[in-house]
DRENDO-1510 file (C-alpha; in Angstrom, 1 decimal, always signed):
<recs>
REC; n; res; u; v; w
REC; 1; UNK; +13.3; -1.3; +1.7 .
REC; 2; UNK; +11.1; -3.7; +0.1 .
REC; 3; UNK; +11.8; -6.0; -2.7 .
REC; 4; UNK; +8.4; -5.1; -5.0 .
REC; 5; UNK; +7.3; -8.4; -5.8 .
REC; 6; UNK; +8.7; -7.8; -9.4 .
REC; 7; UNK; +6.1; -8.8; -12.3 .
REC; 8; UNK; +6.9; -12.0; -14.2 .
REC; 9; UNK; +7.8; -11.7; -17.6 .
REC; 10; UNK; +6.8; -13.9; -20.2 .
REC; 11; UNK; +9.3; -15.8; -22.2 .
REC; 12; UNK; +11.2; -19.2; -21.6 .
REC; 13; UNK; +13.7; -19.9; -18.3 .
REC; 14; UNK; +16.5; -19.5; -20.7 .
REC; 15; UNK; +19.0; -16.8; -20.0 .
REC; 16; UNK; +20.9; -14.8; -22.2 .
REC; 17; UNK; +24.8; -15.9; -20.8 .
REC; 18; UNK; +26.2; -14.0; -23.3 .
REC; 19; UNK; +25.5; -10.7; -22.0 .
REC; 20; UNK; +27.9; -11.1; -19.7 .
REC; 21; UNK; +28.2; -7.2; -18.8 .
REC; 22; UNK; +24.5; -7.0; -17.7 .
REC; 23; UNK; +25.1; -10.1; -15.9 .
REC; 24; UNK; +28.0; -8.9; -14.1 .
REC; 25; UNK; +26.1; -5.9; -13.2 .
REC; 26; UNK; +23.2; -7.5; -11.6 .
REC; 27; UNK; +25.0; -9.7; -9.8 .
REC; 28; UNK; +27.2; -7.0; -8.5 .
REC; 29; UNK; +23.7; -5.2; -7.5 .
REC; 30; UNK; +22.5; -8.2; -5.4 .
REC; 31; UNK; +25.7; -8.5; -3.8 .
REC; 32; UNK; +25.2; -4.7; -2.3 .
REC; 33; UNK; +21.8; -5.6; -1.5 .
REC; 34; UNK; +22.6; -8.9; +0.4 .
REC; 35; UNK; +25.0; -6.6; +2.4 .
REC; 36; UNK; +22.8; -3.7; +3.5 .
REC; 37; UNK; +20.4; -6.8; +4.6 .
REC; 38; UNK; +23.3; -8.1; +6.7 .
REC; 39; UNK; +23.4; -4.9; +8.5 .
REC; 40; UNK; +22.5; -5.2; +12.6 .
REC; 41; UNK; +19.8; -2.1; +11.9 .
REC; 42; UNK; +17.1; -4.3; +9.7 .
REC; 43; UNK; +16.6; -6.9; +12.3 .
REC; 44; UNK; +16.2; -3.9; +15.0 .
REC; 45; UNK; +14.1; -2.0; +12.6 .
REC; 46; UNK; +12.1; -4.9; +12.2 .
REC; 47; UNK; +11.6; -5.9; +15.7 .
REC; 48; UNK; +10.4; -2.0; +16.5 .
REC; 49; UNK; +7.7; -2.0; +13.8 .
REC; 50; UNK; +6.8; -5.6; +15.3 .
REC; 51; UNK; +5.8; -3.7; +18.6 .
REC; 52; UNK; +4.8; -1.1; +17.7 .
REC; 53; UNK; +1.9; -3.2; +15.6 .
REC; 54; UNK; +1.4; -5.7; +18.9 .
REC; 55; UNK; +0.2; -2.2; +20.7 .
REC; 56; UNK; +3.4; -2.7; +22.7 .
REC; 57; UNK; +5.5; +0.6; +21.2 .
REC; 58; UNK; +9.1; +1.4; +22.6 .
REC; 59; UNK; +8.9; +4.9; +19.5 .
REC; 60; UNK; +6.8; +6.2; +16.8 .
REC; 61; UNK; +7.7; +4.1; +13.4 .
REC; 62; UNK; +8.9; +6.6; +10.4 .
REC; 63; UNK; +8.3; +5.6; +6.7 .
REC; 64; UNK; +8.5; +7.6; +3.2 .
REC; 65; UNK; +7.4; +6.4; +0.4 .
REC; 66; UNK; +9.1; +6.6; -3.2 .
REC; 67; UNK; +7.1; +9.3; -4.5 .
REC; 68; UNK; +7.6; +10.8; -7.0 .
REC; 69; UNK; +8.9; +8.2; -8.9 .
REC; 70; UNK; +9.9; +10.2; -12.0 .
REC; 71; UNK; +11.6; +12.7; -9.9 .
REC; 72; UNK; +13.5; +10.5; -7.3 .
REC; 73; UNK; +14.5; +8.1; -10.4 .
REC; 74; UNK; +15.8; +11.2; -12.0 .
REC; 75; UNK; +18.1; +12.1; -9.5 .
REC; 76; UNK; +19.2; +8.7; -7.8 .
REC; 77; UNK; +18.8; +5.6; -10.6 .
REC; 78; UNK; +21.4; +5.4; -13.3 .
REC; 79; UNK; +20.2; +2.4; -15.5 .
REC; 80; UNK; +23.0; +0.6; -16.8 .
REC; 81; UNK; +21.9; -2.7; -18.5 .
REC; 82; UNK; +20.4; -3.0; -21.9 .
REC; 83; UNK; +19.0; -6.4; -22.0 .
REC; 84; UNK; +15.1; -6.4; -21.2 .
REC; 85; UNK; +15.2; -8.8; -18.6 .
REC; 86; UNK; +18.4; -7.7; -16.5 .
REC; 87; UNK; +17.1; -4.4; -17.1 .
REC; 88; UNK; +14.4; -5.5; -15.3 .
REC; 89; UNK; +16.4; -6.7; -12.3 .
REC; 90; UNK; +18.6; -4.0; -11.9 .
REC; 91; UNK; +15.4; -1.6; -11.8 .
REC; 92; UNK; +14.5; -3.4; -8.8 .
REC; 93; UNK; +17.4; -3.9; -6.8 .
REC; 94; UNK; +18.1; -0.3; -7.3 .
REC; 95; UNK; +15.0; +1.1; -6.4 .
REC; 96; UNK; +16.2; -0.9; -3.0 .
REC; 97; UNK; +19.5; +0.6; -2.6 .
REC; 98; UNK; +18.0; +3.8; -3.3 .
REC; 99; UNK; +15.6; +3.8; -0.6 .
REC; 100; UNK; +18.3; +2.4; +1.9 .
REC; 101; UNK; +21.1; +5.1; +0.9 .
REC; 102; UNK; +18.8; +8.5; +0.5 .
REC; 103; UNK; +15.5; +7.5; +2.2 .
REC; 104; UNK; +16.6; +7.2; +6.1 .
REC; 105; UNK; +13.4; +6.1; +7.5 .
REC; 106; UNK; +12.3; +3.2; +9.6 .
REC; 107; UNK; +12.2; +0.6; +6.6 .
REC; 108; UNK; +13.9; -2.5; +6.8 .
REC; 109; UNK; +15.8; -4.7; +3.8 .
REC; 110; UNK; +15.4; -8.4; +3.7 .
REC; 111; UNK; +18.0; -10.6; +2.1 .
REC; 112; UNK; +15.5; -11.8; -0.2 .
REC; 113; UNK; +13.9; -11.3; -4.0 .
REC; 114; UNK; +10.6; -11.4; -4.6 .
REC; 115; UNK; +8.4; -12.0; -7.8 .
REC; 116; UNK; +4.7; -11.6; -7.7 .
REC; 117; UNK; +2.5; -13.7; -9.6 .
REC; 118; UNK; +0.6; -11.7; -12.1 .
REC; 119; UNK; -2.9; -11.4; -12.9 .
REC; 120; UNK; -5.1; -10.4; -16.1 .
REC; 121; UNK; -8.6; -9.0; -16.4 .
REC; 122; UNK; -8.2; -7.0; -12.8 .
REC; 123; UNK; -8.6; -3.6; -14.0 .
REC; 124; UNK; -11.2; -0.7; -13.9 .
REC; 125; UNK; -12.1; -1.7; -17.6 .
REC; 126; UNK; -12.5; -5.3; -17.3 .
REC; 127; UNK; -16.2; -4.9; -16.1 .
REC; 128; UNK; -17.4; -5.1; -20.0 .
REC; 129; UNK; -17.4; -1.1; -19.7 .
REC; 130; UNK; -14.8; +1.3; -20.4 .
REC; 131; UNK; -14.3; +3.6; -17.7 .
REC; 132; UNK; -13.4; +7.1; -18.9 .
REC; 133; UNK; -11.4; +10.1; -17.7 .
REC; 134; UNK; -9.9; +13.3; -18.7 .
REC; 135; UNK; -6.3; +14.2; -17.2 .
REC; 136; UNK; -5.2; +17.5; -16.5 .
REC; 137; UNK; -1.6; +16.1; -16.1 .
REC; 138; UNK; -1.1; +12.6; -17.2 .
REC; 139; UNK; +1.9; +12.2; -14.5 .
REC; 140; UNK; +0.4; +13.9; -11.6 .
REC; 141; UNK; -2.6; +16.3; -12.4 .
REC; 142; UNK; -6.1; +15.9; -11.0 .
REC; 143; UNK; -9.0; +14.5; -13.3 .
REC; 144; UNK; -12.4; +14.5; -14.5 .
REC; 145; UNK; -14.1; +11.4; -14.9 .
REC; 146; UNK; -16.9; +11.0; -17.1 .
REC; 147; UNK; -19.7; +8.3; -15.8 .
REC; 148; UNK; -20.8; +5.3; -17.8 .
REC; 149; UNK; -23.3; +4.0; -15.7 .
REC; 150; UNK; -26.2; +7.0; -16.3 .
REC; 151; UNK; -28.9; +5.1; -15.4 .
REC; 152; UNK; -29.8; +1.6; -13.4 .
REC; 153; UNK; -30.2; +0.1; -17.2 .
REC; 154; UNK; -26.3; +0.6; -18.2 .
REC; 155; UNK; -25.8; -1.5; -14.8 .
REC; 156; UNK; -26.6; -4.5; -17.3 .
REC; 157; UNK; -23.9; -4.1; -19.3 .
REC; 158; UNK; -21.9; -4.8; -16.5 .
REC; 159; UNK; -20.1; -8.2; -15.7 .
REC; 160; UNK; -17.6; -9.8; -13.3 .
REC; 161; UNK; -14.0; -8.9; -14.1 .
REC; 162; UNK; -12.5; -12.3; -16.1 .
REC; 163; UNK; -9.2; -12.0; -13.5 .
REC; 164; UNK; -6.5; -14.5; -14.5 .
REC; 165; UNK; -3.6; -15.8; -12.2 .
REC; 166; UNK; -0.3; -16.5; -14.2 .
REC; 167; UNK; +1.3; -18.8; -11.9 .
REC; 168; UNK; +3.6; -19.9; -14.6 .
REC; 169; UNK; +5.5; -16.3; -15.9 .
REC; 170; UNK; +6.1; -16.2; -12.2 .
REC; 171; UNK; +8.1; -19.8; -12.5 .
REC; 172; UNK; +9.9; -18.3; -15.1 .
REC; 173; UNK; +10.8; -15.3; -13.2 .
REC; 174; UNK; +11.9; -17.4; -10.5 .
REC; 175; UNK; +14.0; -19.5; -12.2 .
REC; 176; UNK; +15.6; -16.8; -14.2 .
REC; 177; UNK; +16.0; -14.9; -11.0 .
REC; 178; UNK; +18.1; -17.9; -9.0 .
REC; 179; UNK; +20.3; -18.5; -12.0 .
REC; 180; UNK; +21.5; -15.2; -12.4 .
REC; 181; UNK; +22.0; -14.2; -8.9 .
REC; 182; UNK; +20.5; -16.6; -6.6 .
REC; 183; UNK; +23.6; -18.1; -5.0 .
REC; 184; UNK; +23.7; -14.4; -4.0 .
REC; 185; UNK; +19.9; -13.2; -2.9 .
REC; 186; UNK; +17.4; -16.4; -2.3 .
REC; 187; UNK; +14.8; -15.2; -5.0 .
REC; 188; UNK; +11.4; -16.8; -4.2 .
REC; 189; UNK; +7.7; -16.6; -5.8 .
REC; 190; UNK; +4.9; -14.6; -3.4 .
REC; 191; UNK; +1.3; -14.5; -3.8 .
REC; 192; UNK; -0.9; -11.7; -3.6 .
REC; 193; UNK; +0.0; -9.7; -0.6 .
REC; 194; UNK; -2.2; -6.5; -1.4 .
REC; 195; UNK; -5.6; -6.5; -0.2 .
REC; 196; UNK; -7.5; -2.9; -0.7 .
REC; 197; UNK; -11.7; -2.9; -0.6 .
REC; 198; UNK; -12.4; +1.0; -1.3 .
REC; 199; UNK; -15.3; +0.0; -3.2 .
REC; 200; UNK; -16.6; +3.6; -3.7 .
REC; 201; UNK; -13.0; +4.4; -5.7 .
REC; 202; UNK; -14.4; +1.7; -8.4 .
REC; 203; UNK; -17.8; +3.2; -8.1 .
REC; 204; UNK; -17.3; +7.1; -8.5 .
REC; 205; UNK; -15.3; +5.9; -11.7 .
REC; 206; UNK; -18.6; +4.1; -12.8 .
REC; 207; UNK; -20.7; +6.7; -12.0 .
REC; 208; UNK; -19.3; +10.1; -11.0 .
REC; 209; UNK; -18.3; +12.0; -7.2 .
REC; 210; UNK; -21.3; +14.1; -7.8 .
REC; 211; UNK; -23.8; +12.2; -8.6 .
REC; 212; UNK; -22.7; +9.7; -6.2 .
REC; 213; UNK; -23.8; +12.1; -3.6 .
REC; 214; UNK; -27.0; +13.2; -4.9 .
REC; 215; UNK; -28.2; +9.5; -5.5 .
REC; 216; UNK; -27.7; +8.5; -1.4 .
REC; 217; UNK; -30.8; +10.7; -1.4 .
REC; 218; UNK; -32.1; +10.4; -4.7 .
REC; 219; UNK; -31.4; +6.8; -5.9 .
REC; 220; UNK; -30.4; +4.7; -3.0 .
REC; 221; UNK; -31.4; +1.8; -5.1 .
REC; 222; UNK; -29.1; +2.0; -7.9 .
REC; 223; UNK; -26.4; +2.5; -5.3 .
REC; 224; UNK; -27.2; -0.7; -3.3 .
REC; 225; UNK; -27.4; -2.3; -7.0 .
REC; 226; UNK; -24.2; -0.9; -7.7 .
REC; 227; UNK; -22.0; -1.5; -4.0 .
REC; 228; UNK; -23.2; -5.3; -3.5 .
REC; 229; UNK; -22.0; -5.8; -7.5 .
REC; 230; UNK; -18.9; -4.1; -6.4 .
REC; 231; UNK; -18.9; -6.8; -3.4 .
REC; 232; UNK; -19.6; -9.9; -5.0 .
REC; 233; UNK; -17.3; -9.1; -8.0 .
REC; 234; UNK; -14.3; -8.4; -4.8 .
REC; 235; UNK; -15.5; -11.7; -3.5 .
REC; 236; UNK; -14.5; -13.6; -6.2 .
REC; 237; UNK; -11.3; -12.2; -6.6 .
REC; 238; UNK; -10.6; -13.7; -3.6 .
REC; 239; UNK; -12.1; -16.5; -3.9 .
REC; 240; UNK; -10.1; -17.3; -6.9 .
REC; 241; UNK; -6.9; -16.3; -5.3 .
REC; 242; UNK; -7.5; -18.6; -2.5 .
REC; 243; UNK; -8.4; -21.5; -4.4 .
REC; 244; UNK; -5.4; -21.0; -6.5 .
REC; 245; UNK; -3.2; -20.9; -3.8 .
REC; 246; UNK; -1.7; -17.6; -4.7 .
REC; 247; UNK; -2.0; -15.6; -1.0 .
REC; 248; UNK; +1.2; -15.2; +0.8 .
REC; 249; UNK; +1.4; -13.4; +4.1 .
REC; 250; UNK; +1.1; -9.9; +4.3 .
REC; 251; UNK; +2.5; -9.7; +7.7 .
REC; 252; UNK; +6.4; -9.0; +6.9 .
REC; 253; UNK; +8.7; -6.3; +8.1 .
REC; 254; UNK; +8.3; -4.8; +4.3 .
REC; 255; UNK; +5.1; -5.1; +4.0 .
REC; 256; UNK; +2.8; -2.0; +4.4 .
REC; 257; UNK; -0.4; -1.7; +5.7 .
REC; 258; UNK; -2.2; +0.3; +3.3 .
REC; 259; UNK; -2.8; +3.1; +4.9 .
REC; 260; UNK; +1.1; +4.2; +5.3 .
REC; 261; UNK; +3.0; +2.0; +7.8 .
REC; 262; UNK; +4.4; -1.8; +8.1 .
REC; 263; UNK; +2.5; -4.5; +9.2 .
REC; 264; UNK; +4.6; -7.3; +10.8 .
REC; 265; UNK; +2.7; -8.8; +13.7 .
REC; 266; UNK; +3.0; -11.6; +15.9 .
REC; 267; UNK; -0.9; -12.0; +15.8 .
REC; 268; UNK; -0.4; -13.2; +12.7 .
REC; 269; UNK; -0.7; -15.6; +10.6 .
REC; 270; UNK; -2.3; -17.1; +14.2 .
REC; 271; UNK; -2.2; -20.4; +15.7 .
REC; 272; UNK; -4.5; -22.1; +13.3 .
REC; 273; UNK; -1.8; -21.9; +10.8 .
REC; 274; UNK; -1.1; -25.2; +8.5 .
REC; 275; UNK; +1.1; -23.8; +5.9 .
REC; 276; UNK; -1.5; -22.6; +3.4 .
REC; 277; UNK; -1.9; -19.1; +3.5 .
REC; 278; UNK; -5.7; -18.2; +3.2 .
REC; 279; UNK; -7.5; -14.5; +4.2 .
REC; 280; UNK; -8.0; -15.1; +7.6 .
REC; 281; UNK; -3.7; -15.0; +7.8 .
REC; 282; UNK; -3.7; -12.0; +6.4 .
REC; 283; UNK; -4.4; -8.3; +7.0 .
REC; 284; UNK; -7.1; -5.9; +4.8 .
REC; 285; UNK; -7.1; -2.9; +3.9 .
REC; 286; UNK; -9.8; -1.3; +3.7 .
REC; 287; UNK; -10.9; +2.8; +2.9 .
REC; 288; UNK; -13.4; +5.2; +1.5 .
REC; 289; UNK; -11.9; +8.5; +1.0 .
REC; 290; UNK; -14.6; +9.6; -1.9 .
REC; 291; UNK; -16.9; +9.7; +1.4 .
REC; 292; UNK; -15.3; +12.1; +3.6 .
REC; 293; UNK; -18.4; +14.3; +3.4 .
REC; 294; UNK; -20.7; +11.6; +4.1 .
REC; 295; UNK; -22.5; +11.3; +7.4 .
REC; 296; UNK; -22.0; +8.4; +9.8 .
REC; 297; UNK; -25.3; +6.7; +9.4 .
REC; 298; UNK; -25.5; +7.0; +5.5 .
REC; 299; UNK; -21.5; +5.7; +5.1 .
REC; 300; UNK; -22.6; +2.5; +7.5 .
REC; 301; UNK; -25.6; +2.1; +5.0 .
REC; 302; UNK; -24.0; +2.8; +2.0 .
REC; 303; UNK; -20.4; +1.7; +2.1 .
REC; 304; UNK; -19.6; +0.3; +5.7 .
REC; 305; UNK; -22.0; -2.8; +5.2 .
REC; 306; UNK; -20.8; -3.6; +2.0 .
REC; 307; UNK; -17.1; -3.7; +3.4 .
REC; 308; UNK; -17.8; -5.9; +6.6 .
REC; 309; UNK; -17.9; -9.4; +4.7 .
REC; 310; UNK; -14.1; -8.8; +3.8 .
REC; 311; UNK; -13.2; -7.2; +7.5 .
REC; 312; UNK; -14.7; -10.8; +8.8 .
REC; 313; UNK; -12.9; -12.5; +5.8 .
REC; 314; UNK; -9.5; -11.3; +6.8 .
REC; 315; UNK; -7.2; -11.4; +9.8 .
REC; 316; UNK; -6.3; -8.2; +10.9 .
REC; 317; UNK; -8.1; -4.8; +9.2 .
REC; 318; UNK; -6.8; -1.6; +8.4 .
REC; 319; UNK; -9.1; +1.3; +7.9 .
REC; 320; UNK; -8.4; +4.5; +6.6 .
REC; 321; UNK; -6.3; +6.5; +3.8 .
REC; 322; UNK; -6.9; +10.4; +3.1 .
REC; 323; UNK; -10.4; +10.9; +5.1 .
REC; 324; UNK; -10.3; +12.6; +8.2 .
REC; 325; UNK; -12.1; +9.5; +10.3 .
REC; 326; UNK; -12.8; +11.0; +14.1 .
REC; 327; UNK; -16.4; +11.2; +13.4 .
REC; 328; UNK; -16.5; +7.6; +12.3 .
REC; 329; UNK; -14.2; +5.8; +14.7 .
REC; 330; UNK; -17.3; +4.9; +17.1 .
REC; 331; UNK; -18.7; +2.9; +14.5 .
REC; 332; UNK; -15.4; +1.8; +12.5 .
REC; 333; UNK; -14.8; +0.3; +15.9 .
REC; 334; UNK; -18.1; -1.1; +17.1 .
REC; 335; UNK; -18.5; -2.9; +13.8 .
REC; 336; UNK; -14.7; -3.9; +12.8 .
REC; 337; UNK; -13.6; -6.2; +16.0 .
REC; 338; UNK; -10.4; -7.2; +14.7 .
REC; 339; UNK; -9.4; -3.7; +13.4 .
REC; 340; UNK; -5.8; -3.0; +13.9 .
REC; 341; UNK; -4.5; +0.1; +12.4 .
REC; 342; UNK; -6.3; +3.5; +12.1 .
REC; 343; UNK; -5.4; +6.2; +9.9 .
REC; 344; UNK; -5.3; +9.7; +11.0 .
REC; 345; UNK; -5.2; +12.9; +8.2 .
REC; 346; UNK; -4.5; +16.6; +9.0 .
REC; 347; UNK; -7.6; +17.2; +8.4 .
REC; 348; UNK; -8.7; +14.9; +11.1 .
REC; 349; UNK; -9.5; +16.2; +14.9 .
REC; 350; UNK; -6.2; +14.4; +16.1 .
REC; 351; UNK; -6.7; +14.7; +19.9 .
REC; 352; UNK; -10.1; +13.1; +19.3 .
REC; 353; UNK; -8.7; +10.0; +17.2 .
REC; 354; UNK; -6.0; +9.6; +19.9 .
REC; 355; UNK; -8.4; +9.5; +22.8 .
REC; 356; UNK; -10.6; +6.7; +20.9 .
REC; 357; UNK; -7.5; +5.1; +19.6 .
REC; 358; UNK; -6.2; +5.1; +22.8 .
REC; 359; UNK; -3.7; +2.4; +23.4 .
REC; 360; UNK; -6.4; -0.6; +21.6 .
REC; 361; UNK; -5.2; +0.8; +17.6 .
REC; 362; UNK; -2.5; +2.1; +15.9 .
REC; 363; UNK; -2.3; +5.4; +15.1 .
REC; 364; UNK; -1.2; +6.1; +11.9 .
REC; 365; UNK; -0.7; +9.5; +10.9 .
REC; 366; UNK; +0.3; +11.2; +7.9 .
REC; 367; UNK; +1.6; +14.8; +8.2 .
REC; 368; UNK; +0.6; +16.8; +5.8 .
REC; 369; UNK; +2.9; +16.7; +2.3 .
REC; 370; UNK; +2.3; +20.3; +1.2 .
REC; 371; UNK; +4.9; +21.3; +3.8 .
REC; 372; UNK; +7.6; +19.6; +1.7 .
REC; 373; UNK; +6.2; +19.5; -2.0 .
REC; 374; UNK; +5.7; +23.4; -2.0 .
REC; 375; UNK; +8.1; +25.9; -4.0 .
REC; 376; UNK; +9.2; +26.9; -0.5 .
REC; 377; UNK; +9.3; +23.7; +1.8 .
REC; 378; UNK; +8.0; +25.1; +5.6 .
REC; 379; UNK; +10.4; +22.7; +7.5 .
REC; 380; UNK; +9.5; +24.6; +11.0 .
REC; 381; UNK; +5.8; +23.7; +10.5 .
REC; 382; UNK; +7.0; +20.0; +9.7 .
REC; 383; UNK; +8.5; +19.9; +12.6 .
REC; 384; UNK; +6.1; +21.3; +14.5 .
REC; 385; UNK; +3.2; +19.1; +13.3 .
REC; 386; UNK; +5.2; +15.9; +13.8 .
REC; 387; UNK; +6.3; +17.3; +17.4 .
REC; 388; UNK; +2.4; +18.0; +18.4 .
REC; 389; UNK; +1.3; +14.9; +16.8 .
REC; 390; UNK; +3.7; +12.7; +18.9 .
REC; 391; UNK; +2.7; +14.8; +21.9 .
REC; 392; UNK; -1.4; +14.4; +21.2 .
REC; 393; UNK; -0.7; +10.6; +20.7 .
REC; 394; UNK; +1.8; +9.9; +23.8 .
REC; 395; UNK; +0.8; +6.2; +24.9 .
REC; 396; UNK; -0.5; +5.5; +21.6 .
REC; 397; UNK; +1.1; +3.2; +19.1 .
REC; 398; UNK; +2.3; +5.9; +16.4 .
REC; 399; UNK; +3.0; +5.4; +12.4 .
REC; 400; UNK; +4.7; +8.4; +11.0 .
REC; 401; UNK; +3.6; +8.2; +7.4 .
REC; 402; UNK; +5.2; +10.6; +4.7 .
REC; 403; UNK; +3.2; +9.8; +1.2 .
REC; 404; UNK; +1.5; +11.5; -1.6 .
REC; 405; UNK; +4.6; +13.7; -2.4 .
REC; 406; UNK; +3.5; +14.5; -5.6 .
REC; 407; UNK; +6.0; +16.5; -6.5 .
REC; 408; UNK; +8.8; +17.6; -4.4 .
REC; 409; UNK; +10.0; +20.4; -7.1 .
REC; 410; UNK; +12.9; +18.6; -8.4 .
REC; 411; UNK; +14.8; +18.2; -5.0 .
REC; 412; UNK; +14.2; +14.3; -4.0 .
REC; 413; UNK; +16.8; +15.5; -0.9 .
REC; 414; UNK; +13.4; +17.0; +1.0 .
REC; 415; UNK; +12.5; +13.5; +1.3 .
REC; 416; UNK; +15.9; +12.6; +3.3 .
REC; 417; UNK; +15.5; +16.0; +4.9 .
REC; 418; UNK; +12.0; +14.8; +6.5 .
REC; 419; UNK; +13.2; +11.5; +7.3 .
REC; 420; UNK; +16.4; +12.4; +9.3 .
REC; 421; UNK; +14.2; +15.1; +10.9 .
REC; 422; UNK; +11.1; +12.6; +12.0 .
REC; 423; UNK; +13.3; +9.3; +12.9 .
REC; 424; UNK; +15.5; +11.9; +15.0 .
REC; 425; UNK; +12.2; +13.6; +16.4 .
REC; 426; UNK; +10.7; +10.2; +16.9 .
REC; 427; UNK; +13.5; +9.1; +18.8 .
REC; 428; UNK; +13.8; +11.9; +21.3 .
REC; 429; UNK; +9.8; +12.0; +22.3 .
REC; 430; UNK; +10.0; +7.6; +22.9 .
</recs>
């Protein structure tokens, strides 16, 4: 399991010595960690995820993801220490043991600690607009959002997000890191690893699924207006990130694609490499799920144009989270020439996505979750939609990609249950 590049907290380098029971807990905590890294199955888990990304597969990848978090943390994370800041680091370093002890999937554990640098003025509401919804469920319920921008007037009261990199609260993190328990797990500072361009998520919230619709036939203008703001404002992000020299590969055995799987490649960072990590090293991720009943030629004008300029910008692309994509794949694959990894729903035609797919992408295909988050889980159709999925696919490059569990009705054990099941299935269809 992945290290989450832990956010820095603010405050000095100095650390508390005389909690010594905290201390003595975390340290005890990276010490099991260090040894589940030592184990002879990361280094094989990360060299099959390695092939299996260079289109060179020897078996279909499995991976779960923590979800739900309030449930799984219910049943598997006893918090012990009271101190913020080893608080902190025991959160994380359990959340890995966790994964590694009840999650049996494909993910490997590094015998490292990473902590992200954080940013500011990067959210929804830093557009000089406040961008409002109405929960049914504030942990996992569907919503309603109500749109700001009502006509192309409120699109002036719009500005570029003020996004602010904190390099130094990452120091700190750092620093505190290695003297608690960095004789024991290297602890190290990444950049930004996460690249996502679904510019129609930011723009429904703006201006509502509906009307989104109606203006591709009855304001096309106010969309452009809208998409190549939504560009330019992405741009800079990463602009700013690159200038600041706060991009660290994305191409790791724990790092995940975006649309389900791991990413670690050999085509990557590429031979031009110096040492500085800029977008080209890196892979994208990029999506439009809010367009799934959108027609190919108005998603190439209205969204698919707008996303190219990153696609070019970045190394590797992947493309694809929820939308069934078999209609589009023709022209995700004419335009995108360094596309990589496709992702393939239920509710896509999955014969058709494998013959197109063929053995120049990866498949990556998430079953569908219902079958484990109902009241009764169906564990024969699980089975069976993994076994016809491998068996559709055969010559492809497969990602098995268990995620959006939203609930799993207090019994996190389904989750093991569907990972012992796939990685076993998985095995015997190689």
């Amino acid at each position: 399991m992945r290290l989450k590049a832990v956010p820095a907290m603010p405050g000095t380098v100095k650390v508390n010595m005389a909690n010594e029971k905290d201390r003595v807990i975390v340290r005890d905590l990276a010490k099991r960690v260090a040894e589940i890294a030592a184990l002879p199955i990361q280094a094989q888990r990360a060299a099959l995820w390695t092939a299996c990304n260079d289109l060179k597969p020897k078996r279909a990848m499995v991976v779960a993801t923590q979800q739900p978090p309030d449930e799984l943390d219910a049943a598997w994370l006893k918090m012990e220490c009271q101190d913020p800041l080893y608080r902190g680091f025991e959160s994380a370093l359990r959340h890995v043991i966790m994964h590694h002890e009840h999650i049996p999937d494909d993910f490997p554990v590094l015998r490292e600690f990473k902590v992200g640098i954080p940013a500011s003025g990067d959210s929804y509401d830093d557009y000089g607009i406040h961008l409002e919804t109405t929960s049914s469920d504030p942990k996992r319920g569907a919503y309603h959002i109500e749109p700001m921008i009502k006509s192309e007037a409120d699109i002036d009261r719009l500005h570029f997000r003020p996004v602010k990199i904190h390099h130094d609260r990452a120091d700190q993190r750092v620093a505190q890191a290695k003297e608690i328990f960095g004789d024991i797990l290297p602890a190290r500072k990444v950049g930004r690893i996460g690249w996502r361009f679904g510019l129609t998520r930011v723009l429904i919230h703006m201006r509502g699924l509906d009307q989104m619709m109606l203006d591709f036939y009855d304001n096309p203008a106010l969309i452009h207006r809208l998409m190549k703001f939504l560009q330019d404002d992405l741009m800079r992000e990463v602009d700013l990130y690159e200038r600041e020299n706060a991009i660290s590969l994305n191409n790791m055995p724990d790092t995940y694609t975006g649309s389900g799987g791991l990413c670690p490649t050999k085509d990557l960072p590429g031979e031009d490499f110096d040492g500085v990590v800029k977008p080209k090293h890196c892979v994208a991720w990029e999506e439009s799920q809010e367009t799934v009943g959108v027609g190919p030629a108005q998603f190439d004008e209205f969204v698919l144009q707008y996303q190219l300029p990153f696609a070019r910008r970045f190394g590797l692309v992947d493309y694809g989270c929820c939308e069934p994509l078999d209609y589009k794949l023709d022209l995700l694959m004419a335009k995108i020439p360094n596309l990589r990894w496709v992702a393939v729903t239920p509710w896509a035609n999955r014969q058709v996505c494998a013959e197109k797919i063929g053995k120049k992408y990866v498949y990556v295909y998430k079953p569908n979750p219902s079958r484990i988050c109902s009241p009764k889980p169906d564990w024969a159709g699980a089975e069976k939609e993994i076994r016809e999925t491998l068996q559709i696919a055969r010559g492809c490059a497969v990602h098995i990609c268990m995620k959006d569990t939203k609930t799993l009705c207090n019994e996190p054990e389904r989750t093991t249950r569907w990972c012992e099941m796939a990685v076993r299935i998985a095995k015997e269809m190689a």
